[in-house]
PyMOL Python script that loads the backbone (N, CA, C, O; Angstrom):
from pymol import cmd

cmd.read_pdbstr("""\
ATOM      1  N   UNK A   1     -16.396   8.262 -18.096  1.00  0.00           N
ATOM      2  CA  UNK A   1     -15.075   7.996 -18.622  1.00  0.00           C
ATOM      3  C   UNK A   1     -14.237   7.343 -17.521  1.00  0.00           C
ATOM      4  O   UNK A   1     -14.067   7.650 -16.341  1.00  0.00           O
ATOM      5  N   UNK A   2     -13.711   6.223 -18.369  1.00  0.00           N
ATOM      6  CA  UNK A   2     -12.535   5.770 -17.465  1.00  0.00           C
ATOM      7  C   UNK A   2     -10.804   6.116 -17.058  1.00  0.00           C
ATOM      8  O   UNK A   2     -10.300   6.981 -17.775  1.00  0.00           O
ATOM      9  N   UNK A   3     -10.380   5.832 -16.556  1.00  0.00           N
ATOM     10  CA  UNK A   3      -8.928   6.167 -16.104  1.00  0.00           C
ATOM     11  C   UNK A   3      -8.104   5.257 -15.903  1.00  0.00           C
ATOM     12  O   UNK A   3      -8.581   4.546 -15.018  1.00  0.00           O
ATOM     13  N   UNK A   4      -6.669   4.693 -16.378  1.00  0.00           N
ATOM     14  CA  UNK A   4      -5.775   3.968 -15.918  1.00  0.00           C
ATOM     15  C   UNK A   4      -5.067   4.808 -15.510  1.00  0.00           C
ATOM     16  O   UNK A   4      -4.951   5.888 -16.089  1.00  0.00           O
ATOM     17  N   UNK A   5      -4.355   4.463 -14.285  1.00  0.00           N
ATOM     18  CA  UNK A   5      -3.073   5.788 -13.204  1.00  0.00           C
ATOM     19  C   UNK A   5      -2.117   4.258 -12.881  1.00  0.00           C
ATOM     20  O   UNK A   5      -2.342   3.240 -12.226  1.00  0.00           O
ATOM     21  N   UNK A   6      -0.904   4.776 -13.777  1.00  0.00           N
ATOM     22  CA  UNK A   6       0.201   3.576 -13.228  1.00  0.00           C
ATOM     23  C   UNK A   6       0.654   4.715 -12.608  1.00  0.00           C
ATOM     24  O   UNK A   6       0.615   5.884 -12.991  1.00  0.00           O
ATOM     25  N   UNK A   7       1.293   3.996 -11.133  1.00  0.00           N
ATOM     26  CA  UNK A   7       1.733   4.847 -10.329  1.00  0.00           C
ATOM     27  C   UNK A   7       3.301   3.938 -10.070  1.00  0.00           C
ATOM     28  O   UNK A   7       3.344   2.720 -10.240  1.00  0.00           O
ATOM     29  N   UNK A   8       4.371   4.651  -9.697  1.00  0.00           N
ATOM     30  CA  UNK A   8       5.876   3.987  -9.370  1.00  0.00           C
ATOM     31  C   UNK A   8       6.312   4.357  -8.045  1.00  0.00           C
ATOM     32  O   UNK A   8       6.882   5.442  -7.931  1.00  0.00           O
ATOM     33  N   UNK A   9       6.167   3.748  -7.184  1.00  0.00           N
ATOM     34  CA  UNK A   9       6.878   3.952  -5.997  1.00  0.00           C
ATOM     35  C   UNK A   9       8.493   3.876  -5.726  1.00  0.00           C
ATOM     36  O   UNK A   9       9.013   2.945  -6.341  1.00  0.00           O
ATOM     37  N   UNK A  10       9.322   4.596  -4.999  1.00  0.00           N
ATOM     38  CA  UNK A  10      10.668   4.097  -4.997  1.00  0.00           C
ATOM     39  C   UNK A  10      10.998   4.953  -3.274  1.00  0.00           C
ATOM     40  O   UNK A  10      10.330   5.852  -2.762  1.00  0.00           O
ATOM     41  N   UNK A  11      12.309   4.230  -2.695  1.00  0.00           N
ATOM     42  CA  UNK A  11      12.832   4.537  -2.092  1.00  0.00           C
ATOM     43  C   UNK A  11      13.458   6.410  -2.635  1.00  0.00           C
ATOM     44  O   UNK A  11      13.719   6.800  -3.774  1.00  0.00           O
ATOM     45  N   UNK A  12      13.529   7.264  -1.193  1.00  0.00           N
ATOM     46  CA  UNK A  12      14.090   8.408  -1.882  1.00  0.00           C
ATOM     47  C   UNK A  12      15.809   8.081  -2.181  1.00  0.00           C
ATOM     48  O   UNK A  12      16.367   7.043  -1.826  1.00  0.00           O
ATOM     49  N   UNK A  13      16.462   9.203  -2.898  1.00  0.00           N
ATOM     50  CA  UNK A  13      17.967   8.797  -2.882  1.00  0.00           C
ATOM     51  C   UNK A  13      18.728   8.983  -1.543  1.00  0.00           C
ATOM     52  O   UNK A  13      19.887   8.568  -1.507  1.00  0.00           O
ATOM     53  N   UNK A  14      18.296   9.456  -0.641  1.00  0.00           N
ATOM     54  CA  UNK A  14      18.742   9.579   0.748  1.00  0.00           C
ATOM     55  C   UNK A  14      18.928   8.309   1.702  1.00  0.00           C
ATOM     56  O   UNK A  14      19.753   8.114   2.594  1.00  0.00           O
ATOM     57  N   UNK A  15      17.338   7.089   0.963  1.00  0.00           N
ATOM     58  CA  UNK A  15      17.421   6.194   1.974  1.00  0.00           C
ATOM     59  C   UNK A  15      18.327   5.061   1.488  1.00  0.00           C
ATOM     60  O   UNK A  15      18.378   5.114   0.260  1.00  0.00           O
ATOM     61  N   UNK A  16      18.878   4.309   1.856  1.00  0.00           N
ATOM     62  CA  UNK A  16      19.437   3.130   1.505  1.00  0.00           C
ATOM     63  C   UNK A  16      17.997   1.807   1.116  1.00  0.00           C
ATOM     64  O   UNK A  16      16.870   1.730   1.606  1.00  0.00           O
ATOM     65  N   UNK A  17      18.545   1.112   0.270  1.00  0.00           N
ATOM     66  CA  UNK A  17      17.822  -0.003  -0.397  1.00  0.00           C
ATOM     67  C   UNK A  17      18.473  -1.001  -0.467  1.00  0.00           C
ATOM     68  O   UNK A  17      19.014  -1.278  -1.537  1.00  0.00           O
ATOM     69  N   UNK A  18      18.591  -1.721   0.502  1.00  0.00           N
ATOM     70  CA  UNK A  18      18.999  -3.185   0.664  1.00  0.00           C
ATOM     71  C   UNK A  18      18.697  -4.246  -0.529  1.00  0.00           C
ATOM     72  O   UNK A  18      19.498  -4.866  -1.229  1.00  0.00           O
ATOM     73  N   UNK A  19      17.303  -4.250  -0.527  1.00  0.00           N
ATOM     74  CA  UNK A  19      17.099  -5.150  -1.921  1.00  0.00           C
ATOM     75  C   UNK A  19      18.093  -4.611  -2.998  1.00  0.00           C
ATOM     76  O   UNK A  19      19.141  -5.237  -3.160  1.00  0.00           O
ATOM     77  N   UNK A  20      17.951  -3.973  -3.427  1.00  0.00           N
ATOM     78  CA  UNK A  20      18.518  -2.836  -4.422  1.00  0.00           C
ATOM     79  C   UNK A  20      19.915  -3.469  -4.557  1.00  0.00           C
ATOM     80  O   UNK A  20      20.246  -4.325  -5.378  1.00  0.00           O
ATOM     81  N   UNK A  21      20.714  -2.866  -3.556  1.00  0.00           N
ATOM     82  CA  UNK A  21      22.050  -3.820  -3.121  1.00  0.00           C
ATOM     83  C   UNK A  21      22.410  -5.256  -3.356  1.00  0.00           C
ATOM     84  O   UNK A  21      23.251  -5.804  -4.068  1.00  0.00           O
ATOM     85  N   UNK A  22      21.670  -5.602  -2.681  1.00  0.00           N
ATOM     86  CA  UNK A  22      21.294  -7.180  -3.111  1.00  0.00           C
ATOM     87  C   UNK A  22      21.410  -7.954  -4.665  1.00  0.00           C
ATOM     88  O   UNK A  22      22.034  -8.862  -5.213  1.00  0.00           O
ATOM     89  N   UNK A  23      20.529  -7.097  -4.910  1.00  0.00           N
ATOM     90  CA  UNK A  23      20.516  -7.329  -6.730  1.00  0.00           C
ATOM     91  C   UNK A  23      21.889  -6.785  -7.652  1.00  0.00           C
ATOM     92  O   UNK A  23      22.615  -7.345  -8.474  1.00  0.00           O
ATOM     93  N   UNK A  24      21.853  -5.615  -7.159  1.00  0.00           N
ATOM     94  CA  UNK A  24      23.375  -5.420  -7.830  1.00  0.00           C
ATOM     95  C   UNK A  24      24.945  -6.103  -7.559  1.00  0.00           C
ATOM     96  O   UNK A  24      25.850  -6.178  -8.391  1.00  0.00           O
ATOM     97  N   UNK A  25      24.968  -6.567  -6.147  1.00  0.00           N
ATOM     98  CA  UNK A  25      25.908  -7.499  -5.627  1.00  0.00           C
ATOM     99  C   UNK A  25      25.895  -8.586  -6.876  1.00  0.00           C
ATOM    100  O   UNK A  25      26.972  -8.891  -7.389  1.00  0.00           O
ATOM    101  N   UNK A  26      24.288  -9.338  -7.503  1.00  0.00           N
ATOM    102  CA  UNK A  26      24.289 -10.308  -8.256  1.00  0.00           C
ATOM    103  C   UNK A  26      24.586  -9.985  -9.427  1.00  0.00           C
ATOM    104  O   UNK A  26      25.603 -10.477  -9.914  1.00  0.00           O
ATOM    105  N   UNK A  27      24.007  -9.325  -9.981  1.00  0.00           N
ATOM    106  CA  UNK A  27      24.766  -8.510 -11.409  1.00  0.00           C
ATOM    107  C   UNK A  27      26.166  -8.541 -11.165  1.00  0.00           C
ATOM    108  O   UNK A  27      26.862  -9.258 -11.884  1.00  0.00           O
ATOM    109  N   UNK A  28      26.785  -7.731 -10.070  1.00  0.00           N
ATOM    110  CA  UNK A  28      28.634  -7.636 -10.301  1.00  0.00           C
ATOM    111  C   UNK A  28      28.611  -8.749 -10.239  1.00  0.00           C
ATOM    112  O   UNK A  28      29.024  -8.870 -11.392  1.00  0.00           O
ATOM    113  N   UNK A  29      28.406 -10.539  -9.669  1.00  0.00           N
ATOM    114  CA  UNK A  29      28.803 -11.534  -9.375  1.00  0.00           C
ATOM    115  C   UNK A  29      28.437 -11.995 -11.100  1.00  0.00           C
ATOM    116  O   UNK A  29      29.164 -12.970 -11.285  1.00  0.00           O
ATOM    117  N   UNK A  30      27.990 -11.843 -11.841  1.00  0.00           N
ATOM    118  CA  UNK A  30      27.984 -11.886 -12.773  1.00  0.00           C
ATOM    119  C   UNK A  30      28.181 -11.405 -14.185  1.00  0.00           C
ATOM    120  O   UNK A  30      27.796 -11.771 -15.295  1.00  0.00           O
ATOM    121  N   UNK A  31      28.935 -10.441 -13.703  1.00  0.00           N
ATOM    122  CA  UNK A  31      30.361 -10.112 -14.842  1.00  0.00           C
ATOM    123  C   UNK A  31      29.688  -8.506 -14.847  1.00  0.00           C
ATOM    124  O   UNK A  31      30.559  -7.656 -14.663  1.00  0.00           O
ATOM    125  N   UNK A  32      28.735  -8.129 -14.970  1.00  0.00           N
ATOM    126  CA  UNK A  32      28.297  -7.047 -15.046  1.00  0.00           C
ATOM    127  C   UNK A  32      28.655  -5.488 -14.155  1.00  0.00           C
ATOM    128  O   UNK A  32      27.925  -4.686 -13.571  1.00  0.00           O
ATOM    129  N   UNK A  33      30.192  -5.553 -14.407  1.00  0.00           N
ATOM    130  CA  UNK A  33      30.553  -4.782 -13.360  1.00  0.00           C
ATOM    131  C   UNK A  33      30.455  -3.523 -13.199  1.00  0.00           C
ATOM    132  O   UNK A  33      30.773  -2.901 -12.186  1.00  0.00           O
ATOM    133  N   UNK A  34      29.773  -2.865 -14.718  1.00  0.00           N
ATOM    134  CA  UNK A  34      29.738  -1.243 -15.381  1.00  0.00           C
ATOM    135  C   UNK A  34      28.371  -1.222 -14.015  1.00  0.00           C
ATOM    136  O   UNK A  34      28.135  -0.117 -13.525  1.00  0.00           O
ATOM    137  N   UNK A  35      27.852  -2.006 -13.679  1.00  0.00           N
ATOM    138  CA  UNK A  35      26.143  -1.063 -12.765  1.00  0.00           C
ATOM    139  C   UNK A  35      26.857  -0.640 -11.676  1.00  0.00           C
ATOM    140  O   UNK A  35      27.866  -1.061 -11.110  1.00  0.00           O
ATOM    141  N   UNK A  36      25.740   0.751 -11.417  1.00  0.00           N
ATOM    142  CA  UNK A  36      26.897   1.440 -10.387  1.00  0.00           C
ATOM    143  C   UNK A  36      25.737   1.067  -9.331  1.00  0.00           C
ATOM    144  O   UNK A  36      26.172   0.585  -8.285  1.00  0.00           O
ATOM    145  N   UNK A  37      23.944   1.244  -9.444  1.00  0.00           N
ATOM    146  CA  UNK A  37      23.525   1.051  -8.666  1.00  0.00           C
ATOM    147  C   UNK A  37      21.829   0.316  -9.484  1.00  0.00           C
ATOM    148  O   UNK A  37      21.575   0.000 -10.647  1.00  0.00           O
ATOM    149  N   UNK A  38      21.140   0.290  -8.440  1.00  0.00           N
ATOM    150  CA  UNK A  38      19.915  -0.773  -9.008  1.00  0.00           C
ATOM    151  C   UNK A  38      19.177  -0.120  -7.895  1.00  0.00           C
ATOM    152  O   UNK A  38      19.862  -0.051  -6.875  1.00  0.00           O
ATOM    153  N   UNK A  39      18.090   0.335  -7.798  1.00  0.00           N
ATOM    154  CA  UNK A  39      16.735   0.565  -7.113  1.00  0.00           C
ATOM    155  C   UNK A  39      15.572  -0.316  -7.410  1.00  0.00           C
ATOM    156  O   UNK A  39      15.048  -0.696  -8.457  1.00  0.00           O
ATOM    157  N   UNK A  40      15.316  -0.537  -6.011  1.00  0.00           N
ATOM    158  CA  UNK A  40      14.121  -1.496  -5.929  1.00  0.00           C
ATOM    159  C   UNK A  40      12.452  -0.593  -6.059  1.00  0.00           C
ATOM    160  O   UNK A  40      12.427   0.592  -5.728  1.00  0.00           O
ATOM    161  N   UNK A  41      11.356  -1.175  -6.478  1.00  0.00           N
ATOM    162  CA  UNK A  41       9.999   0.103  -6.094  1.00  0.00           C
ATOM    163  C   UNK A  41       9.165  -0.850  -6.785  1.00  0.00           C
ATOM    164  O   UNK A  41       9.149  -1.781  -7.591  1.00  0.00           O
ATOM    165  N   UNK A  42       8.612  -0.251  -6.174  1.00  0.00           N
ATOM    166  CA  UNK A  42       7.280  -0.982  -6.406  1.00  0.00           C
ATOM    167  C   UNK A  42       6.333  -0.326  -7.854  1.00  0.00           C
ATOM    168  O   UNK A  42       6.871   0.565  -8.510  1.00  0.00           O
ATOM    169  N   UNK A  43       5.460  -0.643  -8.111  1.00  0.00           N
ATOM    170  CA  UNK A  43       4.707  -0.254  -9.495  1.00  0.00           C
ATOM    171  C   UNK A  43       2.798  -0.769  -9.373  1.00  0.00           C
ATOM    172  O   UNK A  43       2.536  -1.919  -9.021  1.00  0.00           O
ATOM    173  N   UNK A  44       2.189  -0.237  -9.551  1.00  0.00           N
ATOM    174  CA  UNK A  44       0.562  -0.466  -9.241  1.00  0.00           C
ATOM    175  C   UNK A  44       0.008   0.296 -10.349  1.00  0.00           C
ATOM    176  O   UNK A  44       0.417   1.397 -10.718  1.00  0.00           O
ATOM    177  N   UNK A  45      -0.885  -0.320 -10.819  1.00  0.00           N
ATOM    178  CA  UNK A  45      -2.054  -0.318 -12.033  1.00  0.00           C
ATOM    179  C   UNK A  45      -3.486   0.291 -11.175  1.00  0.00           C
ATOM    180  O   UNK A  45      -3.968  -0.411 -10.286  1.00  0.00           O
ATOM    181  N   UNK A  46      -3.938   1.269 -11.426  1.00  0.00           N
ATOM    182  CA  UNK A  46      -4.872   1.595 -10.645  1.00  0.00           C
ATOM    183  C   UNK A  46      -6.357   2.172 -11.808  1.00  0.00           C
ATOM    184  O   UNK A  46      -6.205   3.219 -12.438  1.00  0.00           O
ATOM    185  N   UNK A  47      -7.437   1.516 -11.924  1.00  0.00           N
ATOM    186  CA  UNK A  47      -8.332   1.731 -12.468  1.00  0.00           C
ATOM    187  C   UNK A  47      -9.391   2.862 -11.908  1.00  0.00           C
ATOM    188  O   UNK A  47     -10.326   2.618 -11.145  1.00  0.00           O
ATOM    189  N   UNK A  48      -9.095   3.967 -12.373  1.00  0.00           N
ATOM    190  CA  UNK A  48     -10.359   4.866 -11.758  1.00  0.00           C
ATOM    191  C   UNK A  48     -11.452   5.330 -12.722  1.00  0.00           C
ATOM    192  O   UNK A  48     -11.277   5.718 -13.877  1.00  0.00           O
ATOM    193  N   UNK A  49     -12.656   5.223 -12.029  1.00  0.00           N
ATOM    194  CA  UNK A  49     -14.069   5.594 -12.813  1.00  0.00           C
ATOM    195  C   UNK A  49     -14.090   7.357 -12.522  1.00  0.00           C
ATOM    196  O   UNK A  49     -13.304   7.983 -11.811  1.00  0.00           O
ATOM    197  N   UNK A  50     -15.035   7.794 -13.168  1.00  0.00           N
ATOM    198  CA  UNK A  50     -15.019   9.106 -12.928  1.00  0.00           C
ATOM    199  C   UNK A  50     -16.391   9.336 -11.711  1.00  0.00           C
ATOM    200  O   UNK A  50     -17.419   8.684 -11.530  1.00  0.00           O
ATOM    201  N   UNK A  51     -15.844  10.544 -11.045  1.00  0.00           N
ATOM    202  CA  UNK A  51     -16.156  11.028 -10.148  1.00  0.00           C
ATOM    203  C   UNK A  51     -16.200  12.316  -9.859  1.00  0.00           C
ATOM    204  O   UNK A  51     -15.657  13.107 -10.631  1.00  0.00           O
ATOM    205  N   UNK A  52     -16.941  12.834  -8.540  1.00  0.00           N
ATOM    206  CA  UNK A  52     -16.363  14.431  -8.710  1.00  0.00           C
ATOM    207  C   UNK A  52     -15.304  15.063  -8.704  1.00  0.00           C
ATOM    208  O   UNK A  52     -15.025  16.145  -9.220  1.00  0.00           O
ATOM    209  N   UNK A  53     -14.362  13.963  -7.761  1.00  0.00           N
ATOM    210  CA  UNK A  53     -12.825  14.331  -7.623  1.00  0.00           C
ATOM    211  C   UNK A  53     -12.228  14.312  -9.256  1.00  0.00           C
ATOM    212  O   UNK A  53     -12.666  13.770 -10.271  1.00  0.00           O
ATOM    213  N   UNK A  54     -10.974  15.200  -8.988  1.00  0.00           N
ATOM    214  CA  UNK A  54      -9.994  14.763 -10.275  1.00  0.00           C
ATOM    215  C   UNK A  54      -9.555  13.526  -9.778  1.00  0.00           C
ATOM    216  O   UNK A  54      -9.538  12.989  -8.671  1.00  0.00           O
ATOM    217  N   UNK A  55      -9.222  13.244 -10.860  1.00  0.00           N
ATOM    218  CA  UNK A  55      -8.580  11.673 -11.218  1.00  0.00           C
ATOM    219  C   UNK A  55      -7.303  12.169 -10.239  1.00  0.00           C
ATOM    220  O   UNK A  55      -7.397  11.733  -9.092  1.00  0.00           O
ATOM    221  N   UNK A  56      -6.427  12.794 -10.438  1.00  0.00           N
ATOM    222  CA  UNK A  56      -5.076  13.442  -9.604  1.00  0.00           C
ATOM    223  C   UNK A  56      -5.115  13.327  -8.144  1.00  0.00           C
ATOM    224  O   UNK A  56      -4.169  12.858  -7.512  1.00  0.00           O
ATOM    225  N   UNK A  57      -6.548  13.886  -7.419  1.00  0.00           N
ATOM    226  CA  UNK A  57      -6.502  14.058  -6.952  1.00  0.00           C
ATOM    227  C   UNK A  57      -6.756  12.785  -5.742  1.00  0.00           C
ATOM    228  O   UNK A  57      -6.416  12.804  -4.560  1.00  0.00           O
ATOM    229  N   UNK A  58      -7.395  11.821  -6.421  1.00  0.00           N
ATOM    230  CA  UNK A  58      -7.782  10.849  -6.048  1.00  0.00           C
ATOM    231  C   UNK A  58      -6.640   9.402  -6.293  1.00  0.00           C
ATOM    232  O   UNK A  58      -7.056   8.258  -6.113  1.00  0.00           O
ATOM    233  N   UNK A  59      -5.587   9.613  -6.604  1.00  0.00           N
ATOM    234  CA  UNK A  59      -4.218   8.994  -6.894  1.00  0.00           C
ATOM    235  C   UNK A  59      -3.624   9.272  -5.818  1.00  0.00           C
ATOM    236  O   UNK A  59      -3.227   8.434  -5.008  1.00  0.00           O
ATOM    237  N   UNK A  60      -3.486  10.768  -5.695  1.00  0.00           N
ATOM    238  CA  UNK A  60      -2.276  11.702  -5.088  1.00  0.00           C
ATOM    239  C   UNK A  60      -2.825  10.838  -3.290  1.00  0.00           C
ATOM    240  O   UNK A  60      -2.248   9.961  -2.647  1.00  0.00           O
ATOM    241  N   UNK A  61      -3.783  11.392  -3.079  1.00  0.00           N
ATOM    242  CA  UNK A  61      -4.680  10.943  -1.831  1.00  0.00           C
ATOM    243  C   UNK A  61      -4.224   8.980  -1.222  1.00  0.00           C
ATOM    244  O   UNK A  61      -3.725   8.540  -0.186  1.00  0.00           O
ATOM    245  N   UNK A  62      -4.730   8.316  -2.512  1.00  0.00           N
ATOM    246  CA  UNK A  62      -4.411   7.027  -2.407  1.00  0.00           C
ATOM    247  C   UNK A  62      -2.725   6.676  -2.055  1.00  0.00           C
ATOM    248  O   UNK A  62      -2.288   5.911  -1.195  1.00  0.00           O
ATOM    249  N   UNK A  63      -2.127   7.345  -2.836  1.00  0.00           N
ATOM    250  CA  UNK A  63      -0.566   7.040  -2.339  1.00  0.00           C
ATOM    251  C   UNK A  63      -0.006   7.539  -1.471  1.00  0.00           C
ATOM    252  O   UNK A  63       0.961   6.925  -1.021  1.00  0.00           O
ATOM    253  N   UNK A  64      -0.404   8.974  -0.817  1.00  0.00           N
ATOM    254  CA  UNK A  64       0.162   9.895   0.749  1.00  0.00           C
ATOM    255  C   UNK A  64      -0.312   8.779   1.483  1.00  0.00           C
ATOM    256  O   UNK A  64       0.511   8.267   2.242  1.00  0.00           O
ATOM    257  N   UNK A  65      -1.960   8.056   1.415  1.00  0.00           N
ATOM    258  CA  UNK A  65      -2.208   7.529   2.366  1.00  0.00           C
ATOM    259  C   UNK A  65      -1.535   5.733   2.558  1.00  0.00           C
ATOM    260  O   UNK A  65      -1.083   5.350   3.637  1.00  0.00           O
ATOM    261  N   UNK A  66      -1.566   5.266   1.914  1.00  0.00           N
ATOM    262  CA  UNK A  66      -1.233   3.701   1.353  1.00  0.00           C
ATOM    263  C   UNK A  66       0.052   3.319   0.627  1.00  0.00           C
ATOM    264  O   UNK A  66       1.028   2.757   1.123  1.00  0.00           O
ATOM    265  N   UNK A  67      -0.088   3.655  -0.430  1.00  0.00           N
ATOM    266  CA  UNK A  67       1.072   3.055  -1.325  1.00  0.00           C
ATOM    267  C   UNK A  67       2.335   3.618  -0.893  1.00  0.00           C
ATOM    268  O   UNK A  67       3.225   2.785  -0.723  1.00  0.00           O
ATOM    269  N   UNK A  68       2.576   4.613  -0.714  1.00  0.00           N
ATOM    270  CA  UNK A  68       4.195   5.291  -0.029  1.00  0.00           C
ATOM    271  C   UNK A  68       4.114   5.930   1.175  1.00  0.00           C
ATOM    272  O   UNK A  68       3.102   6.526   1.543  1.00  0.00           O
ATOM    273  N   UNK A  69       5.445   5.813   2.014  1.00  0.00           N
ATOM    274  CA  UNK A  69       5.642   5.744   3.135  1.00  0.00           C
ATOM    275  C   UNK A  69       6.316   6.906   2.431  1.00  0.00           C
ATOM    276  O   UNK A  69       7.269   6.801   1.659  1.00  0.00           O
ATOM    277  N   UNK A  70       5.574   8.263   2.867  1.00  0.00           N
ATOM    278  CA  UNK A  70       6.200   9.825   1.951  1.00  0.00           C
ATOM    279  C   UNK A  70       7.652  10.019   3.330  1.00  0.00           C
ATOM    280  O   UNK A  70       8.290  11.055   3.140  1.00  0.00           O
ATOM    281  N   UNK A  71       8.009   9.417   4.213  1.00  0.00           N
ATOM    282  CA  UNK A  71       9.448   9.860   4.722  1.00  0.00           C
ATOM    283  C   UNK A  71      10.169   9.195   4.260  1.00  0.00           C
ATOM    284  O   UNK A  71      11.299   9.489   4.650  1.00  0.00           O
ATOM    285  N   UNK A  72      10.162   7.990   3.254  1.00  0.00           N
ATOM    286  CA  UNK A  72      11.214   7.190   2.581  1.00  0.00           C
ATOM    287  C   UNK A  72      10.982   6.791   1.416  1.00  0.00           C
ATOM    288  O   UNK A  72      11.714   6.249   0.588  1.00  0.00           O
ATOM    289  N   UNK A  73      10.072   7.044   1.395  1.00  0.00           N
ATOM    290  CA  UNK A  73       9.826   7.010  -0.796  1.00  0.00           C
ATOM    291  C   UNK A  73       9.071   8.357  -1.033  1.00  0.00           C
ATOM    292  O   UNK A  73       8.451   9.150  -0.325  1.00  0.00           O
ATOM    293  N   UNK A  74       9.491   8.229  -2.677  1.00  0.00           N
ATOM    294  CA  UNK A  74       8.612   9.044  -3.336  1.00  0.00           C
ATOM    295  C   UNK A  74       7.881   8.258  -4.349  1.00  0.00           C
ATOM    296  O   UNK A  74       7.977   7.041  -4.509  1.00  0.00           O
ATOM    297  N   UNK A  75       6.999   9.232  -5.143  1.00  0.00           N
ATOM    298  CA  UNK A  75       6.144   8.601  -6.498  1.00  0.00           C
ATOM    299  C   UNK A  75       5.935   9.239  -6.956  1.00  0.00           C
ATOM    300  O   UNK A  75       6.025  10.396  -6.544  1.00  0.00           O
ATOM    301  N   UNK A  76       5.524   8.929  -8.091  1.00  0.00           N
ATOM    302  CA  UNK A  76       5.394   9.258  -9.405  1.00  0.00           C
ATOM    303  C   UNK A  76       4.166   8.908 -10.325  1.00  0.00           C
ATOM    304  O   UNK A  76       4.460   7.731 -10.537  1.00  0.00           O
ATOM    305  N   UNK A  77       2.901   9.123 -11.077  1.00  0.00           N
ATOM    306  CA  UNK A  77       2.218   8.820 -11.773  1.00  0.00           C
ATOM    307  C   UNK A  77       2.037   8.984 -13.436  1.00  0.00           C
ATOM    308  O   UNK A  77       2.726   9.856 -13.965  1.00  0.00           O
ATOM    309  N   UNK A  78       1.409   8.425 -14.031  1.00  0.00           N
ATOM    310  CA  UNK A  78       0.615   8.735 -15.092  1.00  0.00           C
ATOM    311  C   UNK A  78      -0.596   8.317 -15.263  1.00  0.00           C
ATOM    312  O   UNK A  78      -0.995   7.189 -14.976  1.00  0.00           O
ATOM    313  N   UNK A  79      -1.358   9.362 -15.824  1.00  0.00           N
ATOM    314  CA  UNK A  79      -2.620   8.672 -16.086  1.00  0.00           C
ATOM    315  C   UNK A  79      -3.202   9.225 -17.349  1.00  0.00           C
ATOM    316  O   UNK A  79      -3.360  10.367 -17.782  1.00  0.00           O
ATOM    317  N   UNK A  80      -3.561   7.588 -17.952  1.00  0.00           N
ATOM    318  CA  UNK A  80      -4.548   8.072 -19.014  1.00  0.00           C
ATOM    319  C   UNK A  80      -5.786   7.566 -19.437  1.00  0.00           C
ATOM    320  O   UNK A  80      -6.137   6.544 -18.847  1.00  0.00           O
ATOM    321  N   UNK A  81      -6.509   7.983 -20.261  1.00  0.00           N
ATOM    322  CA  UNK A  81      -8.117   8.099 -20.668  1.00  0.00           C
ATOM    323  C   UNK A  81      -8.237   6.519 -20.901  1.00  0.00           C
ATOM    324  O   UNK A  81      -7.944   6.490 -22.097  1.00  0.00           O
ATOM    325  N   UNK A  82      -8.411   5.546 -20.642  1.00  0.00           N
ATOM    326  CA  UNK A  82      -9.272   4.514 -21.066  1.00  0.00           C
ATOM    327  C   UNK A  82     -10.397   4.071 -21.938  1.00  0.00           C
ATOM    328  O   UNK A  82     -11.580   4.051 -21.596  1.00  0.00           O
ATOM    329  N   UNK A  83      -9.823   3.649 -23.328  1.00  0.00           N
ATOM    330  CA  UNK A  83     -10.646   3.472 -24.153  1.00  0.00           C
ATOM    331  C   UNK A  83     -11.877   2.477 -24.136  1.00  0.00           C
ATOM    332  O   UNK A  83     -12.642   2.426 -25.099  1.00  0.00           O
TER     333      UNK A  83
END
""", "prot")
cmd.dss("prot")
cmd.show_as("cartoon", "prot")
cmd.util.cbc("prot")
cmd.orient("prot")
């Protein structure tokens, strides 16, 4: 059995996000003045085959090590069964 794990990376709310800023500066410059804020993050599609590991466990592993920098982002997953 197969596995899709979309995983969401983001800055925590502690750190500041420049991009983030950035983008919302352009929104207010464009009339949109109700946004209070905009977060930037990243997003990855991750295909896993089965193995002995859990699927979880083998996500969780991939993103402490690679995808997030765990002192300034967090994440988030889902994963499901692949038809």
């Amino acid at each position: 059995m197969n596995y899709l794990a979309k995983v969401y990376v983001t800055y925590k709310d502690s750190v500041l996000d420049p991009q983030g800023e950035a983008v919302k500066g352009a929104v207010h410059r464009l009339g949109f003045n109700e946004i209070e804020e905009i977060r930037i993050g990243k997003y990855f599609e991750i295909k896993v085959a089965q193995s002995d590991r859990t699927v979880e466990t083998v996500i969780e592993e991939i993103c402490d090590k690679l995808l997030a920098n765990v002192n300034m982002e967090t994440y988030r997953y889902e994963i499901t069964e692949e038809l």
